[in-house]
Structure formats: C-alpha cells, structure tokens
C-alpha positions in Angstrom: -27.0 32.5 29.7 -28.8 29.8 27.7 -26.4 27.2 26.0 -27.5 24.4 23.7 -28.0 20.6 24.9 -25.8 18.8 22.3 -27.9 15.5 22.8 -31.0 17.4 22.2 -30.6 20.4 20.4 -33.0 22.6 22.6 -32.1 25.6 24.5 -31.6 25.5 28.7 -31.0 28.6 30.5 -29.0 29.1 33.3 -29.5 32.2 35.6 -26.6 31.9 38.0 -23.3 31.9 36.2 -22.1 29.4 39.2 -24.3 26.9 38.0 -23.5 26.8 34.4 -22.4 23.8 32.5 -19.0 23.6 31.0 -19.9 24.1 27.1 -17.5 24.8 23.9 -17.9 27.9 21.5 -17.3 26.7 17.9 -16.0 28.6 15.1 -18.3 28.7 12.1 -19.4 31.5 9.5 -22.8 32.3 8.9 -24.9 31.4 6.0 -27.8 33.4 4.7 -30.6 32.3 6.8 -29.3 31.0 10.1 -31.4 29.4 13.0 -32.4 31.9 15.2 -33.0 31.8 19.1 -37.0 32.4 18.1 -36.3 29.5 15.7 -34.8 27.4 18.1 -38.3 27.4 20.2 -40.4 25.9 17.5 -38.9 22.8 15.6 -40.8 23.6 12.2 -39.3 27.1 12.1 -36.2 25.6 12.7 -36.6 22.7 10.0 -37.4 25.4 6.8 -33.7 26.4 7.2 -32.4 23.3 6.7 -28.6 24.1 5.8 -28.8 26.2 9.2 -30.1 23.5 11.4 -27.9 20.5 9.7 -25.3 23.1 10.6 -26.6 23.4 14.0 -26.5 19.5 13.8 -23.0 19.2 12.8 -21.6 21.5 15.7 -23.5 19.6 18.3 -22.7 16.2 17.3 -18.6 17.6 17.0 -19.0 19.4 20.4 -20.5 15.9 21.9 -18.1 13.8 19.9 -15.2 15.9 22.5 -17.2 15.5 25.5 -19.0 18.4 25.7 -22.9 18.1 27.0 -23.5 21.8 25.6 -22.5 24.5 23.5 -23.0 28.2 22.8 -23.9 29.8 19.3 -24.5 33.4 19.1 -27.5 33.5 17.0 -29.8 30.6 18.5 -28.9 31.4 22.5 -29.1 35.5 22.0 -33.0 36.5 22.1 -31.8 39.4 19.3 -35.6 40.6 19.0 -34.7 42.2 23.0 -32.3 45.0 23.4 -31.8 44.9 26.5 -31.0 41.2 26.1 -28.6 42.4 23.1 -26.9 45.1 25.1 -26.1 42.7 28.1 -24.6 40.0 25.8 -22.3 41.9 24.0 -21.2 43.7 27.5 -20.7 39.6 28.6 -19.6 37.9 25.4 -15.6 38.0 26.2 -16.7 36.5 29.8 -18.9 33.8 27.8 -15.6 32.8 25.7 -13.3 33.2 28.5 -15.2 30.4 30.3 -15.3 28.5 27.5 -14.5 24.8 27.9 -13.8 24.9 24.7 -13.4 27.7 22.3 
C-alpha cells in the first residue's frame, strides 16, 4: 500500500499491512486532469496540473491539520498504468477504508 506523507507530499510504500501508518481517506471529486501516481514521482509533472496538486495540497494540509501524518488518494497511490496492481486494489479497497483512521 503506498499512502501520502502529508508533510511532504511524496509517496512511501508500505509492504506489510502490519507496519502501515494510521492515515485518513478524504472525500473529494475529481477534476479533469488529476495528479496521477506517475505524476506524483516527478514534481514538474505534478506542477502542470496545478488545480490537481493545490488540491492535493489542500487535503494534506486538512488531513495534517487533524493529526494525521498520511493519507490515501486513489489516483496518486494506485500505479493505474499496472493491471495487476489495478486488479489487487480494487479486491483491497474496502480493507484500505475499513482501516482508515479517518475516512
């Protein structure tokens, strides 16, 4: 599962589900271009959606502002270009939201 540092705005991935952070899921709708997880590696991909990654902004500095150090958004922390990778998350998303500090 990879779940977004709200201080930093990058991406860390955590292989064993026993060692993952408590994070918050936040409720937003999606614009037209939204940051994407093979945005979210490269900052000047991220920066030519800039109503995406203010967005991205906003939810981090809310989650942070409630005490959470991360937080999960489908399209930056799902690597959609894998199937594989698709096909497990949607099998795992309920799990992802039940854990949920935050949701």
């Amino acid at each position: 599962m990879r779940l977004i540092n709200t201080a930093t705005l990058m991406l860390e991935e955590f292989i064993d589900g026993k060692n993952c952070p408590k994070y918050a899921i936040l409720s937003h709708r999606w614009l037209r271009e939204e940051v994407t997880f093979k945005d979210s590696q490269d900052v000047s991909r991220m920066e030519r959606k800039p109503e995406s990654l203010q967005k991205l902004r906003n939810a981090c500095a809310l989650a942070k502002s409630r005490g959470h150090a991360y937080i999960w958004i489908d399209t930056c922390c799902i690597d959609k270009s894998s199937s594989a990778e698709l096909s497990e998350a949607i099998s795992s998303m309920f799990a992802w939201y039940r854990a949920a500090q935050a949701c």
